[in-house]
Structures are given as structure tokens and as C-alpha cells.
C-alpha positions, 0 to 999 in steps of 0.5 A: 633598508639593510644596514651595511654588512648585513644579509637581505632576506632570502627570496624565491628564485626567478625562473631561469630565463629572460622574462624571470629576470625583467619580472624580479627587476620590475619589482625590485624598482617598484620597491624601491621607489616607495621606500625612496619616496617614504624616507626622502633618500635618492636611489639608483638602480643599475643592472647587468645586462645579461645574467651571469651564469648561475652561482653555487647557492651557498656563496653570497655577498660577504661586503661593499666597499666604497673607495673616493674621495671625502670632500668636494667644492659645490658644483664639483664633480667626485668620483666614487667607486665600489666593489662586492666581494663574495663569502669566497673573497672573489670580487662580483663588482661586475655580476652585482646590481647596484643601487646608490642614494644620497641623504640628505637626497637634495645636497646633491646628485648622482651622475651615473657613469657607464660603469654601474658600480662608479657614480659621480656625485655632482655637489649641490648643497653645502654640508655633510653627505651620506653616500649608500651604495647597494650590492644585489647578487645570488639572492644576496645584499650588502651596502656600504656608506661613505661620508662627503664634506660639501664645501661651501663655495660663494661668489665674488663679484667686483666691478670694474667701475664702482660708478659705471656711466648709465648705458655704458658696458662695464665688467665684472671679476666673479671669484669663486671663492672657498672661505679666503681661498679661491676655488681654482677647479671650479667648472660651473655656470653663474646667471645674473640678475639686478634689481635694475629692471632696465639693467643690461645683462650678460648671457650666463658665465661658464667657467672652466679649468683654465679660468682658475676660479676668477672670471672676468665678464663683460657686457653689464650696464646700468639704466638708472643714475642710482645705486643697482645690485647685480647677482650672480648665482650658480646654475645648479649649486646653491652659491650666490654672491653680489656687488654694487654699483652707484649709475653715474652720468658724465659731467657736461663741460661747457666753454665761454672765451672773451678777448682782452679789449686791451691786448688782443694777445689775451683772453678769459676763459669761462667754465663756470657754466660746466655742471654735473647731472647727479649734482657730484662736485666738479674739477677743471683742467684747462690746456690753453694750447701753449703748454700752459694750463689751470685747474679754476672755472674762470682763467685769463690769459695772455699769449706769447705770440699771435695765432691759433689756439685750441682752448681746451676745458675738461671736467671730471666728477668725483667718479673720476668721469670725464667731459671735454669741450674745446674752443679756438682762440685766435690770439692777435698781435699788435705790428711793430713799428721801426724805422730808421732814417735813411739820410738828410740831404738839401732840398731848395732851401730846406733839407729832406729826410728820407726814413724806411720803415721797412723793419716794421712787422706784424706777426700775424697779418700784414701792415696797410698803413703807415702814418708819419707825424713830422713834429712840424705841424704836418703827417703823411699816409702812405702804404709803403714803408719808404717815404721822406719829408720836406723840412723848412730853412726855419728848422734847420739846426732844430731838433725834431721827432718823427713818429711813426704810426703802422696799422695792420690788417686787423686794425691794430697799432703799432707805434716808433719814434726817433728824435733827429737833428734837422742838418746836413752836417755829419751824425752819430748812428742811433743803435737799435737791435732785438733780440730775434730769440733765445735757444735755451737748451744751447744757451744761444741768443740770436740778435738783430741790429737791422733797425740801427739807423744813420742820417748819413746812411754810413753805418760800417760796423756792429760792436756787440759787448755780450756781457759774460767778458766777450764782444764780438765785432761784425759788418753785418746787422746778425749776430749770435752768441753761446753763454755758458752758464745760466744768468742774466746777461746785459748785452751792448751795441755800439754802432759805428759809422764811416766817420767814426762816430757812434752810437749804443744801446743795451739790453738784458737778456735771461739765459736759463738752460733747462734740465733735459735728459742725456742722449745716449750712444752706444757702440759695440764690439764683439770678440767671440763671447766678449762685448767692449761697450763705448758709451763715450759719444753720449751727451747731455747739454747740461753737461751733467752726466753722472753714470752709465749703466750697461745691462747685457741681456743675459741678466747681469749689469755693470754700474752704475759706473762713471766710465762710458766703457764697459765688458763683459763676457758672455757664458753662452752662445747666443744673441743678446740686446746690450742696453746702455742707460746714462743718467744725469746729476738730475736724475734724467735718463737716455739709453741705447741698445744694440744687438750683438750675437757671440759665440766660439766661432763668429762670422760678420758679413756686411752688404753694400754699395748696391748699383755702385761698382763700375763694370770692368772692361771684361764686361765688354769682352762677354758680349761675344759670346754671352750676349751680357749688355749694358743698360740704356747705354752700348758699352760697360766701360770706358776704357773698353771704348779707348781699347776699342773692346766696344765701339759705339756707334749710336749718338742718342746713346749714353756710350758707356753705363754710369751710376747706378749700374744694372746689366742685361744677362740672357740666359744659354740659347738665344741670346740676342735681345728680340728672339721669342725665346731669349730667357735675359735677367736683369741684376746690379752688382754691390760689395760685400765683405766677411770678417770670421774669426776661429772659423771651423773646418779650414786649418793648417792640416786641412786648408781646402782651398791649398793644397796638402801634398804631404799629408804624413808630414807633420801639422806647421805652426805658421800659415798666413794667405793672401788671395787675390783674384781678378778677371784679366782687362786688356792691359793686364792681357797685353802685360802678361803677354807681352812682357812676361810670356805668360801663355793664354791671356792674350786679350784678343783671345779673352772672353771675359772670364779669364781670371787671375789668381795672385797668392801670398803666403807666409808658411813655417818650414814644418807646413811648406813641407806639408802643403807643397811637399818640401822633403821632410828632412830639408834645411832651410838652405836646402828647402831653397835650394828645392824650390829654385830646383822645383819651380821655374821663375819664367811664366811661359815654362813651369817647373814639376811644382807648378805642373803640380799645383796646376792639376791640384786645381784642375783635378779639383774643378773638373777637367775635360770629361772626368768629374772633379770633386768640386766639379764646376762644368754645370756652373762655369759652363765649362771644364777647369781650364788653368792657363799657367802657374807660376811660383817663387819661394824665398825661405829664411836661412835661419828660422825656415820661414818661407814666403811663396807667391803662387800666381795662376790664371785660368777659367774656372778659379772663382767658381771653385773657391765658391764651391770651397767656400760653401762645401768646405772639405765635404765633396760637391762631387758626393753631395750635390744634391743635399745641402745638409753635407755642406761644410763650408763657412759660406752660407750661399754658393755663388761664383761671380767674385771680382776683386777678390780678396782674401786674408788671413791665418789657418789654426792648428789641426782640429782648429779653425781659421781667421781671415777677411774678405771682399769682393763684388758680387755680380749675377745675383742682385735682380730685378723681379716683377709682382703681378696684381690682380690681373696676373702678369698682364703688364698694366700695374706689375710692380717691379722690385730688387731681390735679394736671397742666398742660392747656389752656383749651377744654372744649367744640369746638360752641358757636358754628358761626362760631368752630369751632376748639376744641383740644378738636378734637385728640380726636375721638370715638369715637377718643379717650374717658375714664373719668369718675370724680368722687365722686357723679357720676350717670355715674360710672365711664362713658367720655366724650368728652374735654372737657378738653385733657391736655398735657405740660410740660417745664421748661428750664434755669432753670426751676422748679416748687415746690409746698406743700401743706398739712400737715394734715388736708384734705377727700376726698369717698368715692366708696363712700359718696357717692350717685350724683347726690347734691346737693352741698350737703346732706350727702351727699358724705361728707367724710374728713378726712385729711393728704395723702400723696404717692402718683405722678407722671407720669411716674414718680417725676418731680421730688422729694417731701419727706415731712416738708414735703409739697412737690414740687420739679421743676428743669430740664432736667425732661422728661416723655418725654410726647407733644409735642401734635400730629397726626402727620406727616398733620396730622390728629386721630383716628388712628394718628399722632397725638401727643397726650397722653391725661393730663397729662405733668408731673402729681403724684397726692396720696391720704389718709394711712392713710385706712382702705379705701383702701389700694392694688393693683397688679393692675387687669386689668379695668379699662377701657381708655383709647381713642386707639391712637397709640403714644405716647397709647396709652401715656400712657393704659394702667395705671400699672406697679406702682401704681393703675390710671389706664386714661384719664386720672389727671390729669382737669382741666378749665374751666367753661361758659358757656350764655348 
């Protein structure tokens, strides 16, 4: 060896060339391994691959320099590298051969790596290392040496059970450890082993980074009942550790029950016989089956009442291993025996004694005997509780007593005596009662006097003396009573007949409430980012409440407090469980949460009364033109059959619907029920309100849904509405006909949806100016003075405002040929149609408050304000095709409002609005089919009600100058669904897309909160139902049902209460569904598009336990859902685990207009 920074002796040059080189290498190798093998060092040789070009002679290896670290775990891994610097100070790193050893050589092993002049040193041995590397260049050598600390690494093993039954699997911890410190980058490899040769043993252990030095590894048994060693030794590095077990064998529980031959209530329970293979000690726990237990081997018992009881005994060794061994005890009861004597009356020269023993009881079997013993020297047997008994003229006047003997089934006794006077003359009731039972937690006893008997049969009263300073007086045999403190009370019956005459008995009575904890009940109230919480409705039968605490949900509480109310203001935006928990004087607990969600902004909608709004008359109006029908009846409405809207003229037919109510709605085209291409859907209305409070993006300079005619006026400080909107029936028709002049809504021109708009609105005078163009300079008295000059009062002939507000609509929804920034042809099916406006204003003459009622009828309004409503200030016109430009607070767009209203105030420019509304909802709640796994084949389809937020337009073709529809967001044949409503002539058929499936996303402060109904609602059998069935004559075959909750989308979305049938989303709630655009391209029908292929935000409700529909979970031939962008082909394929909804399980959509 060359010591490190000296020179190697000079040596002949190779010849230049290929073989020269292999020559020198082969000897340099051989040279190597003898010195390697004489000195007991590792040596690794590494070569370049090709030769450098021939150095100047005179230049030669100056040094070699080691960089890495000084210390490694055993079974580690440290990387060292090294560098050879030239007597000119350049670096020959890559030119050089290197040879690199280890001593001593066994501590570890070189791992070399693709770069000859870096190693791995793999740590074996605890202790010190000399690691050498040596640098071969121009006939030139040099090394250097560099110094490694193995640390010395051991195991840790612990078992999981000290005493592990024989045969069964246990585990062990293996840490790894360094002295005291576990070694967290240990990554090597343990083997096991026992001095069990019978042991079942685990395949060797790898660890890696993630398992931090600890390991947990399962699989190890035990054959022996004795003490076992296992060992754990690494594959490559010299650490070991080990533990020890002791082989357990679980105790063997054994029963022995004897009845009491005295009471046959009782028994001896006998456990003795237990034991314990390896001798350990034994303990004994009994469950008797009664609540009551007992820790000795042998245990007597009596119980309570007769019947069944699981006896159970367990045995635990002193390892804490366990044997059980149950047995049935069937406890018996003695029969009661009562009677009372019915009454005496003459018979021949003696008097008869009638008595009933029909208060007799036997808990736990039935009575077959009754046996009399009449103190005269006589007894009777009989099976029936009512008998009587002849008494001689002798006894008359004389004493007796009766006994009474009942034997039951099981031959058991029961025994009742009553001395009675042997007279025909007028005697005192005997007073008997029982006391039936106690309801402790309430500290209410319930009494029975039924046994109290009179000879004269004439018991009128029951006078019960509680004890605590009460009575109570009654005519009939039951009574109860509520203590309110826990004591021994005496409680006395005195029996009163019709003559007045008495009798009494008393017994005690203990009456002990136990400690139980409270219940808690919990409201809460959110105001943007404040919560009041109302825990006042708690309550504790002991009466011992003592605090509240409120926890938040965002890390602070408040209490423990004696108040039930609480408040707290939240610092961000979000949801959060409130949890209330309420606390005893015993220190028992209750608690309660609720969830809220707050924010700056909130929003609350709330879902209800499915299948209960009563159609209107205009219903009936729509079948003209529209084909909509009534269900299993032949008219929407009762009025409409007096109005003589519908007439019926089938008398097996329901004339009009009732509850729950369902529609039949063909899609544009056939829409007669039978035609093979008739496209009906079937849906249920319900109500739905919304209560948003500093709502963004509707204000006192930009309303939306009002009008700005003005817009250099000046921003008011006061703007209140009211809107009320409602479709016209015949007497409003008539009304506003007839009586006002108003033009167009003559009913006999009606097609069911001519609407009216009435508004209310209190503005200041700075805002009159602004939205409806007071002039700027006005007074009060001359602001008047312009409405009365600008308005016409007559409905028939409209003033320059009204002409105006009239076309602000209009303009807006889409007149005749010219699109409209909300335009709503390709929703309505037809163009904003205003029959007239008419305003009237009376302002303040003092402060120039100006209260306006605006009343507009029209086709089209409903329409409109949805596409406000979800749009906002953002154009539909501009927008249609990408809902990520919608502005509006509605998360949905959807037209078919009735009953409409809504109210409240718009802020100031740049604020946002508070304001109520509710209406119902129709068009948009359906009844869909899940096919099984025969497809949509009608043998076991499934039907069930949807839910899910889309948009308003169902048709893209109805006018060539109003041609932007969102239906032109599914182009077909790129985008297709299956069509699957019950009796459908094209069931089970892929269709174009005529509705719009979008996802809803709620915010913070935002809620959803449905109730739906929970009894029995209607599902229409799509097995049954004829295709191209008439809906009203009875062949939709109804199932009446609850609803049962059955998936959402996405899966499990928001909460579901079963015991209240309601569905709750709070935000931050996000559906993960498309965001409703085309794509980076901007254009539909291809791969990149966004668009939903289902409602994301939807919830799916079927029939409980309806017969024939239960579920599957494979549907591999059904159809498909078209559309293959990543995202909509995803929303489109089956549900994981549940129905198959290939297209679209939240199939919704609107109604047609073709006039």
C-alpha cells in the first residue's frame, strides 16, 4: 500500500492502444487481490471506460480528498465521494482509476455506484471504519482515508399480549433503537425465529422511511403453554433484539342452574365446575339477564317477574383471557288469586253468593282451576272464574269465609280469602287495589282498585288519599298519581257504594327518582357571522340542571354558564358545528349540535310541501294548447269544473286531482298521450322559500329586476318592494275584463300563462328620480304632480311612463324578432308579450316618499325574473353558453314560479340586498326510472322522485331570430340522454338533451333544507303502466308509499335525517361537478367541454320497502350516456355501488309554448 499524499512507484508505460490497457488492468487486479487477501482489507477497483488522451508526463496526481458524512446507523446507507486533483490543480476525478476498501473489511460493505469515484457504504458492524480510496492517473497514485462511526443499532420487540392463547395470532412492536433514541431512517429487514419449534412465525419484516423506526408486525403464535423467546435479527447488519412470551390457555366456563323448589321465581346458579388448564386463578362474573350481576362461583337468585333469562357466567384467568358459557333460566310465577263477591240475594230459604274471580292473573301462563272452599263444609271446582254458592237458612246472619284456590298451567298456586256476611241486608264494599306500577324516572305510580268488591254490587266511587296532601276522587277502578319528591308515601282507598257505606285500605308505596342525565335541545339562530344559541327547551327530569356549555366550532366555548343562551361572533366565514352540552348537579351530561354556516353575505332556502299545492285553474286552461293533463283524474281543478274550463264526462274518473298531486307535461310536438313520438314527463309541484340577507350584486343603483331610467341621477337612500306574481284564473280574467277594461286577459282568450305582475314599492324622492326618471329638480308637490301627468290610472290606456316600463320589460325578455338581453323565446317558447301596465304614485308633500304601485300582466314575467334571479346584472344574451358569468343570488334558473312573492329593501350603490320569497315551484320535481339489469326492460325498473338545479330553456329552434338557447350547450348527436318516464310511448329511448343539468355549489352562508313529506306519497309503476298510456283514465298504476331517501349527487352529499325525512346542505358544500362551459375552445359538443351531463347538487328519493323495487348494484348493459369530455363523461357513467343512472338521474325540464 501507498500511504495517503505519497507517490507510487513509476512503472513502464503501456503500449498505447486497447490491448495495453487490458494488459496493465489485469494486473493491477491481480495485484490487488493478493495484497487484499494478505492484510484482510476490501479493495474495489474501478476503471474508466475509454482512455483519456495521453497527459504531459511531467503532471501527476498531487492529492485525493474524501467529502461524506462521519457516522451511519448500522444497516444505513452514507455516500462518499471523492476527487483527484493534478500537480497543476485540475481535477482528474473522471480520468482517474479508483480503488476503494474498508478495514476492518467486515464492519461493512462498499456499494459501488455508477460513478467510480462515489461508493455507498452499506454499515454492518458496530464500531469504527477506515474507508481508503485510491486514485490511479499517469502513472501516478494517491489515497486518502476517511473515518465512519457505525452506530450500534438494537431491537425492541414487544408483544402485544405478554400471554398469547396458544394458536392464536398476536403481534409485535419492533423498535429499532439507538441507545435511548429510536432510529427513524432505519430501512433494513428483520428475520425471526423462537426457541418454539412449533411457533408460527411471520415472513421477514421490511422497514421503510415511513414506518419511522417502529414497525408493527402480525402473525406470531405460540404451540406451547409455556414460556417461548422470539428473535428478531437483521438480514444484513449485526442487530438483534428479543422478548418473551408465556403461552396462555383460556379458562373453561361451565354452568350449573337449580330451580328454588320454594319459589319458582328463584334459582342457584353453580360455576364452581369452571376451571383453568395451566392452573392460573380464576375470576367470575355473572349477568343473571335482569340487570343484576355477581363475581362468586355459586350465586342465588330471585326474580322480579316470571319468564325467560339468559344466565350468563364468565371466567377470566389472571391473563386477562376470557371464557363465557350461557344458559336459559325460565323463571316462573305463582297465579294471583282475587276475587270479590258479586252479590247476595235469596234463594229458597237460604241466600246465594255470587263472586268473580275474573281479577285473577298468572303472569306467565294461563289459570285452569278454580277452587272454592265456602267455610260450610262444602268446595267447588270449576274452569271459570264466575260461579256462586247455595248457603243454608242456618248460616243466615252468620259469618263465613270464602277462600279461593287458582292453580295454573305449570301447577302452581295461588291463594285469596274474604270473610262476608251471610245477609240480604245492605253491606259495606271491601276496598282492594294494587299497585300496577311505578314510573320512577317521573315519580308516577299507577293504582288499580278493579279487585274492590260490594255484596250489593253498588260501588259508586273511589276516593284515593296519596299521601303527600292529596286525593283524588273518581268513578272509575284506575287511577295515577305524580309525586314530587322522592319518599315513602301511604296511599288510601276508600270505596264508597250507593248507600254510602265504605270501605278502606292503604298501602306504602317508595317512590325514589334516579339521577339520569339531561336532555339537550338546541336552536340556533344565524345573522351573518353572528349565532344566538337557545338551549332553554333542555330538561332533566331531576330537575337539576346546573350549566350550559356552548362550544362553536371554531375553538372557543362559552360557560360553563347557568344561562341557556349563548353568542358569539364568528371571525371567518364558514361552516361550523355548534354543540351545546348541559350538565347536572350530578354531574350527568346531554348535549346537542347544530350546524350553521355564516358569512357577510347569506342565503337560506327551504324545500317543502312536495305533492301539496293544489293546481290552479290555469291548469286546466294548458290542455289546449299544451297537452299538460292531470293524473288518474280529468280536470286540475275544482273551480274549472264549475267555470266550465274542463268538463268531465267519465264517471269511474276522479273529476279533478287531490292530494298528492302529480302532472302529466308532453314535451313540443305530439302532445296527445298514444302518439309513438309523444316525449310526456311526469313531476310534482312543492313550495320553496328563500330569505337572503346583504345579498351581493342588486342595489339602489342597479336593482336588476327595476328599472334605472336615470342613470346620472343620483344613488336614493330608500328602496322597499313588494312583487307579487300570479298566473290569471277565470274570475281575475273576468275581473280585470270587465270591471277595469284592462286589455288581453279575457279568459276566453287564456292559455294558461298569462300572468300578473302587482308591485309595491316605497322609494325616497332622490331614487324615484333615478329609477323611473322623476326630473332632478322636482319638489315633492311637483314629483306628484309629474306622476299624475305621466301615468294614466285607466288600465285600458297607459300613460309615456307606463308605455315605458312596459318596453323596459319587453326590451329585456325579447320582443318579436330582436333578441333581448334576458331573452326568453327559447324558455317561454314565445317572445315577451306585455298586455298592459299601469302605475299609480302618491308622494309625501313633506319628505318626498313616494309609494308606486306598478301592476303589469304579460306572457313571459316569470320567465324573466328567473333569468335575473340567476344571471343577475350579467346578460344571458352574452353569456348563454357558460354559467361561470352568472351573477345572480339563485343558484338554479328556473321559470315556472306561482304565487310568487317577493320582498324586501335594495342597499346603497355597491351593496347588496335583503329580501324574502316564496312561491311553488312546478316543472322541475320528476318522477324518473332506474333500470336493473336488464336494462330499461319494464320487468323490476324502479321508479323514483328527482331533485337537481338546471336552467330554463328546453328548446334551441323556435324562432330563427331569437337563436341562442343553453340548450345549445349539448349538441346532438354529441350529447344524448335515456328517457325513462313511466308510460312513455318512447321509454327507455336516447333523446336530445331538452333541458339544461347544471351544478350548484353553496358558499359560506349559504343553506339548503328540504322536508319532505312523511307519509305515503304517489310512484307511478313503470312495469305496469301501458306505454302511451292516457294519464287520466287510470292506467298509470299508482304505489302508494313513504318516501325513502336513496342517493345524492355526488354521493352522500349534504345530511339526511330518516326519522324527519329532510335533507340538509350547509356551505361551503361543493358538488366537485363541471363548471357549465365549453372548454378552453369555447365551443360545444367536443372533447373539452365542461358541461354537466346531470344535476350536480341533486338528491334521488324511492319507495320504502315497496315490493319489486329493490335494488342491484350491477348494470353492465345499460345504455350509455353520450358526450365524452372527462368531466361530463363522468357525471354521465353509473352510480359506484348503486342504481345504474347511464344519463341523467336528475332528469328535469320546463313546458312548451307553440302558439
Amino acid at each position: 500500500m501507498v500511504a495517503a499524499g505519497e507517490a507510487a512507484p513509476p512503472s513502464s508505460a503501456p503500449t498505447p492502444g486497447t490491448g495495453g490497457r487490458k494488459k496493465t488492468l489485469v494486473l493491477v487486479i491481480v495485484a490487488v487481490l493478493v495484497i487484499a487477501a494478505l492484510a484482510s482489507v476490501t479493495y474495489i477497483l474501478l476503471s474508466r471506460t475509454s482512455p483519456p488522451a495521453t497527459p504531459p508526463a511531467a503532471v501527476r496526481l498531487d492529492h485525493v480528498t474524501i467529502s461524506g458524512g462521519t457516522s451511519v446507523d448500522q444497516a444505513g446507507l452514507l455516500t462518499l465521494s471523492a476527487v483527484a486533483i493534478d500537480t497543476k490543480g485540475a481535477a482528474e476525478t473522471s480520468n482517474a482509476t479508483w480503488l476503494w476498501s474498508a478495514s476492518p473489511a467486515a464492519s461493512v460493505t462498499v456499494v459501488m455506484s455508477g460513478t467510480p469515484s462515489t461508493i455507498q457504504v452499506l454499515a454492518k458492524l458496530s464500531g469504527s471504519v477506515t474507508i481508503t480510496a485510491n486514485a490511479t492517473w499517469n502513472n501516478s497514485a494517491k489515497e486518502s482515508t476517511h473515518a465512519v462511526t457505525v452506530n450500534a443499532l438494537t431491537y425492541e420487540l414487544i408483544p402485544a399480549d405478554t400471554a398469547p392463547l396458544v394458536g392464536q395470532a398476536f403481534d409485535i412492536t419492533v423498535r429499532v433503537l439507538r441507545g435511548a433514541t429510536i432510529a427513524t431512517s432505519y430501512a433494513g429487514t428483520v428475520h425471526f425465529t423462537s426457541d418454539d419449534t412449533g411457533a408460527t412465525i411471520p415472513a421477514d419484516a421490511a422497514f421503510s422511511a415511513g414506518d419511522a423506526g417502529q414497525k408493527i408486525v402480525s402473525g406470531f403464535a405460540v404451540s406451547v403453554p409455556s414460556a417461548v423467546q422470539f428473535t428478531g435479527t437483521d438480514t444484513v447488519a449485526a442487530i438483534t433484539g428479543s422478548a418473551g412470551v408465556s403461552g396462555n390457555r383460556a379458562p373453561i366456563a361451565l354452568i350449573s342452574l337449580t330451580p328454588d323448589s320454594a319459589n319458582p321465581l328463584g334459582m342457584t346458579a353453580d360455576g364452581s365446575g369452571s376451571s383453568d388448564p395451566d392452573g392460573d386463578p380464576i375470576t367470575y362474573l355473572w349477568d343473571l339477564g335482569d340487570s343484576t350481576t355477581a363475581t362468586t362461583p355459586v350465586v342465588t337468585h330471585t326474580y322480579a317477574t316470571a319468564g325467560p333469562y339468559l344466565v350468563q357466567l364468565t371466567v377470566t384467568d389472571s391473563h386477562a383471557v376470557s371464557d363465557s358459557a350461557t344458559q336459559t333460566f325460565t323463571a316462573k310465577a305463582k297465579p294471583t288469586a282475587s276475587f270479590i263477591v258479586v252479590s247476595e240475594s235469596p234463594s229458597g230459604t237460604g241466600i246465594r253468593v255470587d263472586v268473580d274471580a275474573s281479577a285473577s292473573s298468572d303472569s306467565d301462563g294461563t289459570i285452569v282451576n278454580y277452587n272454592w272452599t265456602w267455610d260450610d263444609g262444602t268446595f267447588s271446582d270449576v274452569s271459570t272464574p264466575v260461579t256462586f254458592h247455595d248457603y243454608g237458612a242456618s248460616l243466615i246472619g252468620q259469618s263465613v269465609t270464602i277462600v279461593l284456590r287458582v292453580t295454573d298451567n305449570d301447577n302452581l298456586d295461588g291463594r285469596a280469602s274474604q270473610t262476608i256476611q251471610i245477609t240480604l241486608l245492605p253491606q259495606p264494599p271491601v276496598a282492594s287495589f294494587v299497585v300496577s306500577s311505578v314510573d320512577q324516572l317521573n315519580r308516577t305510580v299507577y293504582v288499580d282498585a278493579s279487585g274492590s268488591s260490594d255484596p250489593n254490587g253498588n260501588i259508586a266511587s273511589y276516593n284515593w288519599s296519596w299521601g303527600d296532601g292529596t286525593w283524588t276522587n273518581l268513578t272509575t277502578a284506575t287511577a295515577s298519581h305524580a309525586y314530587g319528591t322522592d319518599a315513602d308515601f301511604v296511599i288510601n282507598l276508600t270505596v264508597i257504594d250507593t248507600t254510602s257505606l265504605s270501605g278502606s285500605t292503604e298501602m306504602s308505596v317508595h317512590v325514589e327518582q334516579p339521577s339520569v342525565a339531561p336532555t339537550a335541545v338546541l336552536t340556533v339562530t344565524r345573522n351573518l357571522m353572528t349565532v344566538d344559541a337557545d338551549a332553554s327547551a333542555s330538561f332533566d327530569p331531576n330537575g337539576n340542571i346546573a350549566t350550559y356549555t356552548f362550544a362553536w366550532g371554531d375553538g372557543t366555548t362559552t360557560g360553563p354558564q347557568a344561562s341557556p343562551l349563548a353568542s358569539h361572533v364568528y371571525s371567518s366565514a364558514g361552516k361550523y358545528t355548534v354543540t351545546v352540552t348541559v350538565e347536572d348537579s350530578t354531574n350527568l351530561q346531554g348535549s346537542a349540535a347544530k350546524t350553521v354556516s355564516v358569512a357577510a353575505s347569506t342565503l337560506d332556502y327551504r324545500y317543502h310541501d312536495f305533492f301539496n299545492v293544489p293546481y290552479g285553474e290555469w291548469w286546466d286552461y294548458r290542455y289546449i294548447k299544451y297537452g299538460d293533463l292531470p293524473i288518474n283524474a280529468e280536470c286540475f281543478n275544482q273551480t274549472s269544473v264549475a267555470d266550465g274550463v274542463c268538463t268531465p264526462n267519465h264517471p269511474n274518473t276522479p273529476d279533478f286531482e287531490t292530494y298528492p298531486y302529480t302532472n302529466w307535461y308532453p314535451l313540443p310536438g305530439s302532445i296527445r298521450p298514444g302518439n309513438p313520438t309523444n316525449n310526456p314527463l311526469v313531476y310534482a309541484p312543492y313550495l320553496f322559500d328563500v330569505a337572503g340577507v346583504n345579498v351581493a350584486g342588486y342595489n339602489r343603483s342597479e336593482p336588476v329586476f327595476l328599472p334605472v331610467f336615470n342613470y346620472d341621477a343620483p344613488v336614493g337612500s330608500e328602496l322597499n318592494f313588494h312583487w307579487y306574481l300570479q298566473y290569471l284564473d277565470k274570475a281575475t280574467g273576468d275581473d280585470l275584463t270587465l270591471n277595469k277594461g284592462c286589455p288581453g286577459v279575457d279568459p276566453k282568450f287564456n292559455d294558461g300563462f298569462e300572468i300578473r305582475s302587482q308591485v309595491w314599492l316605497t322609494l325616497d324622492l332622490a331614487e324615484s328620480k333615478r329609477i323611473f326618471g322623476v326630473p332632478l329638480s322636482t319638489t315633492p308637490s311637483q314629483a306628484q304632480a309629474w306622476w299624475n301627468s305621466n301615468t294614466n290610472n285607466a288600465c285600458g290606456t297607459q300613460g309615456l311612463l307606463e308605455d315605458q316600463v312596459s318596453s323596459w320589460f319587453q326590451t329585456l325578455g325579447g320582443p318579436a324578432g330582436t333578441e333581448g338581453k334576458y331573452d326568453i323565446v327559447n324558455s317561454f317558447e314565445y317572445q315577451y308579450t306585455p298586455f298592459y301596465t299601469n302605475i299609480t304614485a302618491v308622494v309625501d308633500s313633506s319628505t318626498g316618499e313616494t309609494r308606486v304601485y306598478l301592476e303589469h300582466a304579460a306572457w313571459g314575467t316569470e320567465v324573466l325574473l328567473a333569468r335575473m334571479f340567476y344571471w343577475g346584472n350579467a346578460s344571458y344574451q352574452l353569456n348563454y353558453l357558460d354559467s361561470t358569468n352568472a351573477r345572480g343570488w339563485w343558484g338554479m334558473e328556473l321559470g315556472w314560479l306561482e304565487g310568487m312573492n317577493f320582498q324586501g329593501s335594495l342597499g346603497p350603490a355597491g351593496g347588496g340586498f335583503d329580501f324574502n320569497l316564496s312561491a311553488a315551484m312546478q316543472y322541475h320535481f320528476q318522477q324518473l326510472t332506474f333500470p336493473r339489469t336488464g336494462g330499461y326492460d319494464r320487468t323490476d325498473d324502479v321508479p323514483y322522485w328527482t331533485w337537481g338545479p338546471i336552467l330554463s330553456d328546453y328548446t334551441n329552434d323556435y324562432s330563427p331570430k331569437h337563436p341562442i338557447s343553453e340548450l345549445d350547450r349539448y349538441p346532438s348527436p354529441y350529447y344524448g340522454y335515456i328517457h325513462s318516464t313511466p308510460g312513455s310511448a318512447r321509454y327507455g329511448q336516447n333523446l336530445t338533451y331538452d333541458y339544461v343539468p347544471i351544478r350548484w355549489d353553496l358558499v359560506a352562508g349559504q343553506t339548503w333544507n328540504f322536508q319532505y313529506p312523511t307519509g305515503n306519497v304517489v310512484f307511478y309503476d313503470p312495469n305496469n303502466t301501458p306505454l302511451g298510456s292516457d294519464p287520466r283514465y287510470g292506467a298509470y298504476v299508482e304505489v302508494h308509499k313513504p318516501l325513502a331517501y336513496d342517493s345524492t349527487k355526488p354521493s352522500g352529499y349534504g345530511t339526511w335525517d330518516v326519522t324527519n325525512n329532510t335533507w340538509g346542505v350547509y356551505g361551503p358544500s361543493l358538488t366537485g361537478g363541471p363548471v357549465g362551459n365549453a372548454g378552453a375552445d369555447g365551443i360545444p359538443g367536443n372533447s373539452d367541454d365542461r358541461y354537466a351531463l346531470e344535476s350536480w347538487g341533486a338528491i334521488n328519493v324511492v319507495a320504502s320497502g315497496a315490493a319489486g323495487f329493490a335494488k342491484i348494484t350491477s348494470h353492465a348493459s345499460a345504455p350509455p350516456a353520450l358526450g365524452p369530455s372527462s368531466e361530463s363523461a363522468a357525471a354521465g357513467s353509473a352510480r359506484s355501488g348503486d342504481f345504474y343512472v347511464a344519463t341523467v338521474p336528475s332528469r328535469v325540464t320546463t313546458r312548451s309554448r307553440l302558439d
